[in-house]
N, C-alpha and C positions, 0 to 999 in steps of 0.2 A: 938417697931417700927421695920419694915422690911426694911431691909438695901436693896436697890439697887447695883449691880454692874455693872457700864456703861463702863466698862473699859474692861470686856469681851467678846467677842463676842457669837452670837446666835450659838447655835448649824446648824441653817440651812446655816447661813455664812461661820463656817467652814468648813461644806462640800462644799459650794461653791469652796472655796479657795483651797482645797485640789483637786476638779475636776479640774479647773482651772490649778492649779501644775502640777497635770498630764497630763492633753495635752500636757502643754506649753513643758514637760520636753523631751516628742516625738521630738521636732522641736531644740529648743534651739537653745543657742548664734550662733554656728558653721553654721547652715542653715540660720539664720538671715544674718550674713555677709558676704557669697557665695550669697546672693540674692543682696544683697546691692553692690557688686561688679559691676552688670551691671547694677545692676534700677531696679529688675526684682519683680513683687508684691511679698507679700506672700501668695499667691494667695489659699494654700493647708491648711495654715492655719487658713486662715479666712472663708474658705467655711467648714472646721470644728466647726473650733467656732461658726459660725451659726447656723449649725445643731444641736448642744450642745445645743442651746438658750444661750449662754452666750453672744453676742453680742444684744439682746434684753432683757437683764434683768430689763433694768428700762423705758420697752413701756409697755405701758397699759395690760393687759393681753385679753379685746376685739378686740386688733389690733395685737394679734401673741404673744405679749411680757411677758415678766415676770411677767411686775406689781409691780415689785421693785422700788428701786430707787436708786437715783448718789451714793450712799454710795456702793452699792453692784457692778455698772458700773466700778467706779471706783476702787474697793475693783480686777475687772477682770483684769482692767488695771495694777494695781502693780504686778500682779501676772504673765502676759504676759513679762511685764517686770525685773521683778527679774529674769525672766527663761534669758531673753535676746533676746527677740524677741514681741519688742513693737508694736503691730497694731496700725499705725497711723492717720489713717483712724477712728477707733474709737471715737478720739477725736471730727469729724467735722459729723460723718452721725449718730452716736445712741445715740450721748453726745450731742454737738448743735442743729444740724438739726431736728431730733426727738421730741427733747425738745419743741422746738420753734413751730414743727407743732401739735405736741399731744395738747399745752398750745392754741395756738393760729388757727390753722388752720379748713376749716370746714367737718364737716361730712364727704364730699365726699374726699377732700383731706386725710385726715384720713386712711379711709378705702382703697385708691390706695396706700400710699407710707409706711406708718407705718408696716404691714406685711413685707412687701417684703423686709422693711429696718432692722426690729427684725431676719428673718431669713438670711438676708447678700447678697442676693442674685441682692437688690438691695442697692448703694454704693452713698451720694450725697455728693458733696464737698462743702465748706463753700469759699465764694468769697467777702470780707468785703476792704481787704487793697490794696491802690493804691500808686504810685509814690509818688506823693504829700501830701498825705494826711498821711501815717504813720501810728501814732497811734489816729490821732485826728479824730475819727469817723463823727464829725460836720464838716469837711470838702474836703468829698471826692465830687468827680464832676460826676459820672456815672449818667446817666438822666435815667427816665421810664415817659413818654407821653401817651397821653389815643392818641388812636388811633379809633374810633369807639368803639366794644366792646373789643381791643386787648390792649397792649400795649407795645411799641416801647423803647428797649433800648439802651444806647448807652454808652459806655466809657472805662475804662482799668481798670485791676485788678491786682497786682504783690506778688507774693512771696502764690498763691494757690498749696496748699499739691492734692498730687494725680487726679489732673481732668482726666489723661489719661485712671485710673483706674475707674473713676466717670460716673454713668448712668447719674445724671442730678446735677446741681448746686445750692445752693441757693445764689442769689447776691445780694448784701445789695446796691439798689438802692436810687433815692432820685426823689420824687414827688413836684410838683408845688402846692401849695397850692393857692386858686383862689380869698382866700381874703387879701393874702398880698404879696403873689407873692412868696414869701420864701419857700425853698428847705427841703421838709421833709423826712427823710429814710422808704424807706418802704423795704418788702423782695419778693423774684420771684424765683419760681421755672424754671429754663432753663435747659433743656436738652442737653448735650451735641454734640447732633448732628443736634442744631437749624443751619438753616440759619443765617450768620452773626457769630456765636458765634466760635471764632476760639483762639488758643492757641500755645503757645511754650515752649518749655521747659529752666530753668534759669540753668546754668553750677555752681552747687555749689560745695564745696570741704566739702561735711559730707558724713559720714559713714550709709546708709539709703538705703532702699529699694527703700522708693517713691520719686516722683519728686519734686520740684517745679515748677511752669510756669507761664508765664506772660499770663496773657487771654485778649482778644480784644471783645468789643460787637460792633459791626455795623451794626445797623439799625435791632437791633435783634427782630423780633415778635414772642410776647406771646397769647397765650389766655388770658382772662380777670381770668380763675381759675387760673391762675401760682401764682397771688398774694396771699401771708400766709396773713392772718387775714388784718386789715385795713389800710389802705392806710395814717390814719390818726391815727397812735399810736404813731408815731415817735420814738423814744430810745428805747420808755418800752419791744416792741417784740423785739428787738434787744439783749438787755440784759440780758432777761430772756436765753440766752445763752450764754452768757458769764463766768455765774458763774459756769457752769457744766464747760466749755471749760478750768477754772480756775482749778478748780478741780482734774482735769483729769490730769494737768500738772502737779499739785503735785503728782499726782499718779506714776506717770513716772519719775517723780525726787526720790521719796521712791524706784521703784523697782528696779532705776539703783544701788542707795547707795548700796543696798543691794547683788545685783550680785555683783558689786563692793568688798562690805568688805567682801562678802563670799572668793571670788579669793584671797584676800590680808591672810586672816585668816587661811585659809585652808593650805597656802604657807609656811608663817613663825610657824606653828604648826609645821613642818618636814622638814622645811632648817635646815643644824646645818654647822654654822661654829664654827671651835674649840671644837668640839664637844656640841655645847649646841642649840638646838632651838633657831633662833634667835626671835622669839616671848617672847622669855623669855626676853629679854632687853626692857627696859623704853624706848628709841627711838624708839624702834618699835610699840612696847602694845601698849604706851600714845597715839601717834596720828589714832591709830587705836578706841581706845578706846573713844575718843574724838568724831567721826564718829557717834561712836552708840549710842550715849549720843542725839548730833541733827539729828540722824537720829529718835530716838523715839518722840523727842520733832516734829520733822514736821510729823510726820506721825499723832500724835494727834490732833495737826491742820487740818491737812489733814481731819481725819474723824469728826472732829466738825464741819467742813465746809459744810460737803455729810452731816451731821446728820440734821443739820439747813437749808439745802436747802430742803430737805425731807419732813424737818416739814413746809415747807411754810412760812421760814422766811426768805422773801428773802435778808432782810439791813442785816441783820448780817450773813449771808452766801457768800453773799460781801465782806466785811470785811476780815472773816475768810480764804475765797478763795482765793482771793490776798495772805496776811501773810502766809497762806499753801503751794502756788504755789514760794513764792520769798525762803523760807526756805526749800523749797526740794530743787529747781534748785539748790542752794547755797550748799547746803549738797550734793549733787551727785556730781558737778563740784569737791568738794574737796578728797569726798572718790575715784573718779577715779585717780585725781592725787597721791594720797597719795597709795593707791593698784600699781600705775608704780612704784612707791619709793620703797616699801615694798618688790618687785618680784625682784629689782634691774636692771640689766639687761634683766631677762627674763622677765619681766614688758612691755620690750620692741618687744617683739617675736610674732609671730603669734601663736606658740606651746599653750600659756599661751589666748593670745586675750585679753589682758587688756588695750593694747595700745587704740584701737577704740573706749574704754569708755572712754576716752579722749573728742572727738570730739560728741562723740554724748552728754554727758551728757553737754557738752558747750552749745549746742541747749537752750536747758532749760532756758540759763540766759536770753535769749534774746527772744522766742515766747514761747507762743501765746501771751503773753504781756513781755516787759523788767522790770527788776530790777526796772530803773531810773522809772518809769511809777506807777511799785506797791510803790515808797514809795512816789511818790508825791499825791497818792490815800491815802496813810496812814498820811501823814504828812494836807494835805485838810479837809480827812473826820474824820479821827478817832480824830487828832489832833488839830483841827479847827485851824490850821495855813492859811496865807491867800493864795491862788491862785499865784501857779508861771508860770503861763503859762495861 
């Protein structure tokens, strides 16, 4: 019998990963956080990585793209981010948007946004959470009305990544259903320079290039094509993005750890106090060593989740994508901390730049979904405990 080894990867991945390396290592942390200082995109690096195709590696290869899929997306993603300069735009225009329109959208949508999204040049932002509503997708209030052949939206969005850098948005609306009156989510392509559709920027204190902003729809008209697939799928096209969007966070929880324990490892290899590497002591090793232990175990997660979403499985790439995505963020949060420990005070320095993985990898616990959030999904579904909420 011939032994399989699922635990290597393909020759054409690691080349992936090693091109990936290289660009990313042109740019790195130092440019990332001179852009992050004023808001400013990274604008050089993402018009590269389109030209590369690696921001289209998992769109159809008739619409521009790869042909791949979340495994190899996201396989870009860790790789952006170990160098330390996370596209975060990634997340919402080649990882959901994309997804949701290749699975669900028609022909002709297809063929206008797909290309232009695999080569970067066109950028959509993802517009799902409101004030009120949070995490509880059943209850957000943004309306879409048929209007003759158009339709008319209306409502508020808060805490959207990059709209300023965004050609058009997809916003997670909600339709009248005519036989019971009740509020069903549908999705809309809106360009950002409809009439009505206007935005602000939210004053956050992270360490990031892109923005957040609160966006306003009033009285915003669409064409009757703006709408992705049916008016009447409710969740199912919604979700089908979610779990790349899951994914993808884990992806970025693995490449921070990694930037991370690489700075902490590399430090205490040629500190010597008393003459000895302080890498050489237990307090130090242990909790480093600790690190790489859940940094392998989520990253395995991580690719059983791309591998199962790949194969078209979607319940169990659910699963897996939550548990991937709460076990990286968890794992990045602590090797950031644990690399300021390890540097001591120069942990704390700009020389060093370890401090800023501080703040960013905190991002993680809390979007694209929370902690509290994945284990009430884990404790529901996997654990068939009952409903707390």
């Amino acid at each position: 019998m011939t032994v399989v080894n699922p635990y290597t990867e393909s020759d054409e991945r690691k080349a992936l990963r090693q091109a990936v390396a290289a660009l990313a290592a042109n740019y790195g942390h130092e440019y990332y956080l001179e852009k992050s200082k004023t808001h400013e995109p990274l604008a050089e690096l993402w018009d590269e990585a389109g030209k590369l195709g690696f921001l289209g590696v998992n769109i159809p290869e008739e619409y521009g793209g790869g042909g791949a899929g979340m495994y190899e997306l996201g396989l870009v993603f860790e790789e952006l981010s170990a160098a330390g300069c996370p596209l975060l735009l990634m997340v919402v225009s080649p990882a959901i948007n994309a997804t949701i329109i290749a699975r669900y959208g028609t022909d002709e949508q297809k063929k206008t946004w797909l290309p232009a999204m695999a080569e970067g040049s066109f950028k959509m932002a993802f517009a799902i959470t409101e004030p009120d509503a949070g995490s509880n997708s059943h209850n957000i209030i943004t309306t879409a009305k048929r209007d003759g052949g158009d339709w008319i939206l209306n409502g508020r969005k808060v805490f959207i990544s990059g709209v300023n850098e965004a050609n058009a948005v997809l916003v997670v609306a909600r339709t009248e259903e005519a036989k019971t009156g009740k509020l069903k989510p549908a999705l809309f392509v809106v360009p950002t320079d409809t009439k009505g559709f206007e935005y602000t920027p939210i004053d956050m204190q992270l360490t990031l290039p892109e923005q957040q902003f609160q966006v306003f729809l009033d009285d915003v008209r669409v064409p009757g094509d703006a709408l992705v697939g049916s008016e009447d799928a409710a969740l199912m096209q919604l979700f089908a993005g979610l779990n790349p969007e899951r994914i993808m966070g884990a992806a970025s929880g693995v490449g921070l750890t990694r930037l991370a324990l690489n700075k902490a490892t590399e430090y205490v290899k040629t500190r010597q106090v008393w003459k000895t590497p302080i890498g050489a002591h237990q307090a130090i090793a242990h909790p480093l060593a600790e690190i790489k232990v859940e940094l392998e175990l989520a990253k395995l997660m991580m690719q059983k989740a791309a591998t199962l979403y790949d194969c078209g499985d979607d319940w169990g790439a659910a699963e897996a994508a939550n548990m991937a995505k709460y076990a990286a963020a968890d794992v990045a949060c602590r090797a950031a901390d644990r690399a300021v420990q390890s540097l001591g005070g120069n942990g704390l320095t700009t020389e060093y730049g370890v401090a800023p993985l501080l703040n960013l990898s905190r991002f993680g616990r809390i979007a694209p979904v929370s902690r509290e959030m994945i284990l009430n999904f884990v404790a529901q579904t996997s654990l068939g405990l009952p409903r707390s909420y």
